[in-house]
N, CA, C and O of each residue as an XYZ file, in Angstrom:
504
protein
N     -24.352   -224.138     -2.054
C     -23.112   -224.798     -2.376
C     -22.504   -224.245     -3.663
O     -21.296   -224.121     -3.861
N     -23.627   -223.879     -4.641
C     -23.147   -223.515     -6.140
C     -22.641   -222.081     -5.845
O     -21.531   -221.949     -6.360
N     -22.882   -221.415     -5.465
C     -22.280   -219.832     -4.832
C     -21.585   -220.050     -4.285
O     -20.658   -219.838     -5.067
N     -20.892   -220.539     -2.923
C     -19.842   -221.212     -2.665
C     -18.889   -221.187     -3.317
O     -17.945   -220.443     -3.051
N     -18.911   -222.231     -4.622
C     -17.575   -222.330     -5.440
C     -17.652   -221.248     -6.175
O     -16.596   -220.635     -6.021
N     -18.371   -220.677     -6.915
C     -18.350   -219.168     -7.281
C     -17.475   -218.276     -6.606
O     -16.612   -217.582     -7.143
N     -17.752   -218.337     -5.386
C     -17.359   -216.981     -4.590
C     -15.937   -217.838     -4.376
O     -15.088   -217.002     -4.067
N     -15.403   -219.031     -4.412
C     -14.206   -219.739     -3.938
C     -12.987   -218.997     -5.379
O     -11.925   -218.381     -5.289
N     -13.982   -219.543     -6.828
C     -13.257   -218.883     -7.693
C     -12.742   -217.870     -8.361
O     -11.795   -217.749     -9.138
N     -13.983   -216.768     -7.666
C     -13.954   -215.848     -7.819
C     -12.365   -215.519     -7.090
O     -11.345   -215.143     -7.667
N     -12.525   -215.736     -5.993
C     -11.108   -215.611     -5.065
C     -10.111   -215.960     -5.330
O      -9.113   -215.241     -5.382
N     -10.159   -217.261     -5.582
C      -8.715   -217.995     -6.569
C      -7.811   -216.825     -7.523
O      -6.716   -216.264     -7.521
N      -8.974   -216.882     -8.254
C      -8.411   -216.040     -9.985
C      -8.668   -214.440     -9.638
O      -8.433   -213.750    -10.630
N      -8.993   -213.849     -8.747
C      -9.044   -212.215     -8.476
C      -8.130   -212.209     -7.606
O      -7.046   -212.607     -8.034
N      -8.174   -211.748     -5.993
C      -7.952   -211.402     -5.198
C      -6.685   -212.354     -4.696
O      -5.720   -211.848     -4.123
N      -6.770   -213.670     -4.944
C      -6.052   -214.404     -4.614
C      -4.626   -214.735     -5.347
O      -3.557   -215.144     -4.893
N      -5.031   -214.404     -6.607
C      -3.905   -214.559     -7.829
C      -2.839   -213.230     -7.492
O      -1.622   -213.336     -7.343
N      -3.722   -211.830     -7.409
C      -3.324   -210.722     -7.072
C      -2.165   -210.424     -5.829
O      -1.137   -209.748     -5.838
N      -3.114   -211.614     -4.287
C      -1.940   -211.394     -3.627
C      -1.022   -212.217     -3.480
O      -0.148   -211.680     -2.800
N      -0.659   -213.568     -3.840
C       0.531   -214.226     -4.760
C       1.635   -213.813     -5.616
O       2.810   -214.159     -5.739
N       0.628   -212.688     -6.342
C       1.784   -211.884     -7.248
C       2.577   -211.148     -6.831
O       3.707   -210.907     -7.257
N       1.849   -210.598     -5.668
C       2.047   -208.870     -5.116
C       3.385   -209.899     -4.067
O       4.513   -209.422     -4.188
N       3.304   -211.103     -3.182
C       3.689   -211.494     -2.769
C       5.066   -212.402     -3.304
O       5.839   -212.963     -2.527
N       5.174   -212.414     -4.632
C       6.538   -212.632     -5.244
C       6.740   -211.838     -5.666
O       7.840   -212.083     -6.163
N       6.424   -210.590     -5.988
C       6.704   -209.726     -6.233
C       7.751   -208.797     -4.983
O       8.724   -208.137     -5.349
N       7.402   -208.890     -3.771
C       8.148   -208.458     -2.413
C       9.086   -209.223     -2.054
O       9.965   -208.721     -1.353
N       9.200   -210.880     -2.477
C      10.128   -211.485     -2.556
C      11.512   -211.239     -3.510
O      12.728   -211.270     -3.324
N      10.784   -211.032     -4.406
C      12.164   -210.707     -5.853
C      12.640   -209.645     -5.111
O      13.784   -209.882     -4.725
N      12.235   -208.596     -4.765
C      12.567   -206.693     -4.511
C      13.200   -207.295     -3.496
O      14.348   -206.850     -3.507
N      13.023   -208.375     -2.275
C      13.818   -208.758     -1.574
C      15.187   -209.519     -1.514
O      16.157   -209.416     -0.763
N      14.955   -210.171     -2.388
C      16.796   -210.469     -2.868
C      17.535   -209.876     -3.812
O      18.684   -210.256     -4.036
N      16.941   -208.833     -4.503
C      17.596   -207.860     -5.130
C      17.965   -206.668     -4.013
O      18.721   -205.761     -4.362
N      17.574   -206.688     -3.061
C      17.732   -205.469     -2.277
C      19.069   -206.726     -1.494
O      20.191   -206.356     -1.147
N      18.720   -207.712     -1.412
C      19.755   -208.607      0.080
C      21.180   -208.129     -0.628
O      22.133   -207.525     -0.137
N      20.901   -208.757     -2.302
C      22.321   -208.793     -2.988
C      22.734   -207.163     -3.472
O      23.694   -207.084     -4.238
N      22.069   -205.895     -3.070
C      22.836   -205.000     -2.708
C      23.034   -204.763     -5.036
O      23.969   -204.030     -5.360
N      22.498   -205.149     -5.792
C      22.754   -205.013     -7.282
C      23.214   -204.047     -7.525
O      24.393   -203.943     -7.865
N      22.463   -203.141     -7.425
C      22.560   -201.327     -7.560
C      24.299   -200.678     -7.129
O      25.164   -200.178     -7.847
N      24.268   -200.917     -5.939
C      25.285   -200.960     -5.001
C      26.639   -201.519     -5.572
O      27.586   -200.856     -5.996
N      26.508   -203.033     -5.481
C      27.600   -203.419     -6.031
C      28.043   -203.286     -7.724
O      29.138   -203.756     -8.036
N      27.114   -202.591     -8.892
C      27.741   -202.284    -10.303
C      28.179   -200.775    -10.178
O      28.828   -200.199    -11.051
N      27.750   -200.181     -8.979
C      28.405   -198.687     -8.865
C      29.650   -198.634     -8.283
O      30.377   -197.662     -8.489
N      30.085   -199.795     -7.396
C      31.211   -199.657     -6.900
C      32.273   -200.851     -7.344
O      33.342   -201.060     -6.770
N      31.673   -201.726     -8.684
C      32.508   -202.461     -9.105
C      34.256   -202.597     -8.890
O      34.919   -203.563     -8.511
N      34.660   -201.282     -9.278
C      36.222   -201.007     -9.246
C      36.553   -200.228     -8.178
O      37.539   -199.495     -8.251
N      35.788   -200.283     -7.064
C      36.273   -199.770     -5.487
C      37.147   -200.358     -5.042
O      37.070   -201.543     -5.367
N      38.549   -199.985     -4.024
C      38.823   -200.669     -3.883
C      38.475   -202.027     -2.728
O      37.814   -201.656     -1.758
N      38.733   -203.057     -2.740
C      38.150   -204.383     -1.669
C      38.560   -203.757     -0.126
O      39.783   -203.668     -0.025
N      37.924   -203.363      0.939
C      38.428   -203.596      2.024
C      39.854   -202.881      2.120
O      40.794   -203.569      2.518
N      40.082   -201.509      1.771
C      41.139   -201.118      2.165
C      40.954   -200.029      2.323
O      40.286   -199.426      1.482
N      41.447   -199.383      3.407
C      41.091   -198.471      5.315
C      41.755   -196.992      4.392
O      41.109   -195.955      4.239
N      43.155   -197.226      3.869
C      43.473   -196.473      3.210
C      43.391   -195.729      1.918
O      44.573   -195.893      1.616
N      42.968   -195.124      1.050
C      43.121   -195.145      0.019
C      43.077   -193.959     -1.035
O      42.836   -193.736     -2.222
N      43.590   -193.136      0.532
C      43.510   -191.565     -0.231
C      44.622   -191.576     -1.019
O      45.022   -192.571     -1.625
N      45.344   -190.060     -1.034
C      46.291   -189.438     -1.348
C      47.625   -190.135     -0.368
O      47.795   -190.130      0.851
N      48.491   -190.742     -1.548
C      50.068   -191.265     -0.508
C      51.083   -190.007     -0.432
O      51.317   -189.415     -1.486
N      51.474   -189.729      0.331
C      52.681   -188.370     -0.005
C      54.101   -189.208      0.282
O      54.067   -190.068      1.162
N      54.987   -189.040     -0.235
C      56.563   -189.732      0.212
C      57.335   -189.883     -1.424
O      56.894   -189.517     -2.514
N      58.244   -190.360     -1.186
C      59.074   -190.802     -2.072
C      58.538   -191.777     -3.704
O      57.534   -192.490     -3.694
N      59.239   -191.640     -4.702
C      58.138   -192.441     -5.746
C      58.063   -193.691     -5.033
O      56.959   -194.098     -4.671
N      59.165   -194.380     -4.776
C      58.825   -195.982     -4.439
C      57.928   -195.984     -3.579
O      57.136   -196.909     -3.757
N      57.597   -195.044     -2.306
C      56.071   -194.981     -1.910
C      55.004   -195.226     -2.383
O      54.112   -196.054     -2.201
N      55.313   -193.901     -3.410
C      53.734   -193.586     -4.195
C      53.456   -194.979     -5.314
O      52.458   -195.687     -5.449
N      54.456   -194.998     -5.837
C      54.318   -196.603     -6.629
C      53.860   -197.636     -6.392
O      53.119   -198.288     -7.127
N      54.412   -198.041     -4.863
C      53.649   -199.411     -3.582
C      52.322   -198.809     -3.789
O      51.432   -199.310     -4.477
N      52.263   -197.850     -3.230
C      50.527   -197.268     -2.946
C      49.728   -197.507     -3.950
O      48.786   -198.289     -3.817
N      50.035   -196.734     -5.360
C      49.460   -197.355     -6.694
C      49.525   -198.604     -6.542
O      48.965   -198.731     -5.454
N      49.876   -199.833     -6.938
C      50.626   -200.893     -6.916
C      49.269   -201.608     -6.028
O      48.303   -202.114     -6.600
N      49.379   -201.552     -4.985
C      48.215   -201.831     -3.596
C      46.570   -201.387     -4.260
O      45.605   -201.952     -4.774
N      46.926   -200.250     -3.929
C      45.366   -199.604     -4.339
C      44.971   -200.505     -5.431
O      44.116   -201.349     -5.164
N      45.633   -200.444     -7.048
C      45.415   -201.182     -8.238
C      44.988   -203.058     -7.777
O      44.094   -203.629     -8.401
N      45.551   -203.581     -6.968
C      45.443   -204.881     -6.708
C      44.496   -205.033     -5.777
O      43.818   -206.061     -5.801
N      44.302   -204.167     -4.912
C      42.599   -204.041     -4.024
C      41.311   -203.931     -4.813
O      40.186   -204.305     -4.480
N      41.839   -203.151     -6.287
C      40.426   -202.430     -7.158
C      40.263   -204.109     -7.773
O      39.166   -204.665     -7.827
N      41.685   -204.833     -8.253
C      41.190   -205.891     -9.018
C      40.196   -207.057     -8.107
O      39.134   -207.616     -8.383
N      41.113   -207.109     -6.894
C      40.399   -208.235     -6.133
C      39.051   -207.629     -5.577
O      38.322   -208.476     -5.061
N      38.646   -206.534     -5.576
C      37.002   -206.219     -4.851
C      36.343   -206.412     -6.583
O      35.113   -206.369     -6.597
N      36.855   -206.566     -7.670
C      36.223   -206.424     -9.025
C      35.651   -208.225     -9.058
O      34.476   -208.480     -9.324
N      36.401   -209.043     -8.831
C      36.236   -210.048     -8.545
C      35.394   -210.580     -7.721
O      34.656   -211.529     -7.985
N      35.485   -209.837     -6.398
C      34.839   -210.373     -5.933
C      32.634   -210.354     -5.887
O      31.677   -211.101     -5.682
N      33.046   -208.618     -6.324
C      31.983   -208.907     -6.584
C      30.839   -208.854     -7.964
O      29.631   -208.670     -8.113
N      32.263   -209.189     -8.991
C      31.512   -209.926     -9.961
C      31.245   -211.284     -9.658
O      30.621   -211.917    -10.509
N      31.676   -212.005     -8.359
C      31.349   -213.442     -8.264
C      29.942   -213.025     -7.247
O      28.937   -213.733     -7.318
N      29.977   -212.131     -6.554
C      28.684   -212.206     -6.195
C      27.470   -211.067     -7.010
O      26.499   -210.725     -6.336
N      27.595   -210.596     -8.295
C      26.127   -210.238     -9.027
C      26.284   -211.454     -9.580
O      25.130   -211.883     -9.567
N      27.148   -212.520    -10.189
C      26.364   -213.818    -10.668
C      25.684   -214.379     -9.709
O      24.519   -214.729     -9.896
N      26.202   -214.518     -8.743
C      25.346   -215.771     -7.840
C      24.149   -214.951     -7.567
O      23.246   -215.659     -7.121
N      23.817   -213.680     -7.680
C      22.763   -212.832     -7.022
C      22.032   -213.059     -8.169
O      20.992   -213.656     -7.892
N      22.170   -212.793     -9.505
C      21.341   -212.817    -10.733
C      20.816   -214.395    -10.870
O      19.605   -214.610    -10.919
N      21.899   -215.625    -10.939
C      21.490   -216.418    -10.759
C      20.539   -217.142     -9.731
O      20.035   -218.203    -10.099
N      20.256   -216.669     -8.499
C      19.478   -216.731     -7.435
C      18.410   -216.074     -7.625
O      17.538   -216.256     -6.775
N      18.194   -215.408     -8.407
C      16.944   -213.601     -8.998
C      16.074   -214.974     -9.965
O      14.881   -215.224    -10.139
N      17.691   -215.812    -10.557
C      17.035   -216.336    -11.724
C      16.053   -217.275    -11.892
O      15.417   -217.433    -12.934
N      15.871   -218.133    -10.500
C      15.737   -219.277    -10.080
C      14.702   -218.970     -9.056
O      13.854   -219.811     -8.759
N      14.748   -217.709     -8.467
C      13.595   -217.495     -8.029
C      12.009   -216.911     -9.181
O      10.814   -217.137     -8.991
N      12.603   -216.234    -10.171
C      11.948   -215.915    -11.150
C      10.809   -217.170    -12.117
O       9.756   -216.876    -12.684
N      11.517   -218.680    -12.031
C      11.291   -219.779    -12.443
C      10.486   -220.509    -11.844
O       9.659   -221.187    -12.453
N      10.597   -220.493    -10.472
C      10.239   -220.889     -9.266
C       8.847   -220.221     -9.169
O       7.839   -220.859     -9.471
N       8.798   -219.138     -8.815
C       7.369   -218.247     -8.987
C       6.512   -218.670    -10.171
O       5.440   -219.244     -9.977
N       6.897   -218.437    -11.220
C       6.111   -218.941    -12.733
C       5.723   -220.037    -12.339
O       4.525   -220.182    -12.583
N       6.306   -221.125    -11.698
C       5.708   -222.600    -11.750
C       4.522   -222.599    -10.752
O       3.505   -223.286    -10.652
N       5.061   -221.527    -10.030
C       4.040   -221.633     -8.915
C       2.407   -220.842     -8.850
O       1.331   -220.979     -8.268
N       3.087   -219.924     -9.899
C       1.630   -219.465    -10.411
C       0.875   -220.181    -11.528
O      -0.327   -219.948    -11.658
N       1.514   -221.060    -12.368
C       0.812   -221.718    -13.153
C       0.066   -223.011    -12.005
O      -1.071   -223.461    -12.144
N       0.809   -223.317    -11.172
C       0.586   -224.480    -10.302
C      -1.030   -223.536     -9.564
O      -2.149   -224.049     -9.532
N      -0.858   -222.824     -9.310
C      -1.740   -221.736     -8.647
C      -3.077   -221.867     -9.336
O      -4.093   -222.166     -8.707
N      -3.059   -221.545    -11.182
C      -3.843   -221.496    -11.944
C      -4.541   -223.278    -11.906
O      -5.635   -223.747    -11.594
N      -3.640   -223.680    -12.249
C      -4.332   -225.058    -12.393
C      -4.945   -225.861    -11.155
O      -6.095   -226.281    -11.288
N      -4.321   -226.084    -10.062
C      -4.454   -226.388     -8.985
C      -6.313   -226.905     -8.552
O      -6.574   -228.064     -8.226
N      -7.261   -225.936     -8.632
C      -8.860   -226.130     -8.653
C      -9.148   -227.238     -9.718
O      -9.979   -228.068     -9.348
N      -8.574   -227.433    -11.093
C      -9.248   -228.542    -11.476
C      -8.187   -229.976    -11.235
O      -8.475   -230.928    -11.960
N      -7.284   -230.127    -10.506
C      -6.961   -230.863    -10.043
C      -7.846   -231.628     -9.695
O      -7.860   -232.548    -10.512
N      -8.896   -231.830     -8.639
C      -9.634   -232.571     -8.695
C     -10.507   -233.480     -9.636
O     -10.623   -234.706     -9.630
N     -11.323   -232.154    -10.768
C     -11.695   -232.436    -11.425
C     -11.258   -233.777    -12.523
O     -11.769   -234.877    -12.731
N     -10.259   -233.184    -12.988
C      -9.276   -234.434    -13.567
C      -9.132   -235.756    -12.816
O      -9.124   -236.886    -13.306
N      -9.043   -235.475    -11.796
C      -8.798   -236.920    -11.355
C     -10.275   -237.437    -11.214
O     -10.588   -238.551    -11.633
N     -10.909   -236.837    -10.786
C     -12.573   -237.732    -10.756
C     -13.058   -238.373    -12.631
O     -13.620   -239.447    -12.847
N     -12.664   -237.424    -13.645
C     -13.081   -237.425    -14.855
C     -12.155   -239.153    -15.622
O     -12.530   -239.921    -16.508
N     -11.129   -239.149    -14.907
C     -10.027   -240.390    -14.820
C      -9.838   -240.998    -14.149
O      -8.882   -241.764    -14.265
N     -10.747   -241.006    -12.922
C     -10.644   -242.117    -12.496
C     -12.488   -242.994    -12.975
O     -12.700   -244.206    -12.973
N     -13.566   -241.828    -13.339
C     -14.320   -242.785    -14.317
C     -13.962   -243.268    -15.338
O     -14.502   -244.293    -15.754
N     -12.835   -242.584    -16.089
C     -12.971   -243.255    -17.178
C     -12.062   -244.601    -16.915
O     -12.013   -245.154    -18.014
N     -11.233   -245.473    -15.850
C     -10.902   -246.212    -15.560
C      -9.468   -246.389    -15.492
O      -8.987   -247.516    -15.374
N      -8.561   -245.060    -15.578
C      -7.378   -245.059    -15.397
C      -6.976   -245.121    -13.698
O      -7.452   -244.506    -12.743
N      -5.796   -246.233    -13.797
C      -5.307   -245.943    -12.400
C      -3.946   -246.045    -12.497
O      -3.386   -246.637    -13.420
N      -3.206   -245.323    -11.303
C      -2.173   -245.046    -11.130
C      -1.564   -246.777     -9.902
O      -0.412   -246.858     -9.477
């Protein structure tokens, strides 16, 4: 039985801690990869969703609309996806918080018991 919990803790705090980590660890790389980070600070000032956006040839009031367009596509894709690296960082952020609790919860978790047997001799009750 005494080898048992040995070999239980051994597992807990080695092998077990290890693949928890390794396992939020593939989680984070996974919503940093969903929200595209990399991606979206390289193309910050692209323009949003527009098919066109080469070279305009025609008249200035053409080329002006075209500037004009293009410039108001670059602002609204800038927007948009500065609203999505916050929500992505903030989601990174919260998963980052989330994990910590869960590895401390991880760490402590085995004397859970303990505590409660040590308190409930000494005559505390809930």
């Amino acid at each position: 039985m005494v080898m048992l919990l040995s070999e239980l803790f051994r597992w807990w705090y080695g092998a077990g801690w290890r693949s928890q980590a390794k396992s939020i660890a593939i989680r984070i790389e996974g919503t940093i990869d969903y929200f595209s980070m990399d991606i979206l600070l390289k193309t910050l000032f692209s323009p949003y969703r527009q098919i066109s956006a080469g070279r305009v040839d025609g008249s200035l009031e053409v080329q002006l609309r075209a500037f004009i367009d293009k410039l108001f596509s670059r602002f609204i894709g800038a927007g948009i996806r500065t609203v999505i690296l916050f929500i992505g960082v903030f989601g990174i952020l919260l998963q980052f918080i989330g994990s910590f609790l869960f590895l401390v919860g991880w760490f402590i978790l085995p004397f859970v018991p303990v505590v409660g047997l040590v308190l409930s001799l000494g005559g505390v009750t809930f």
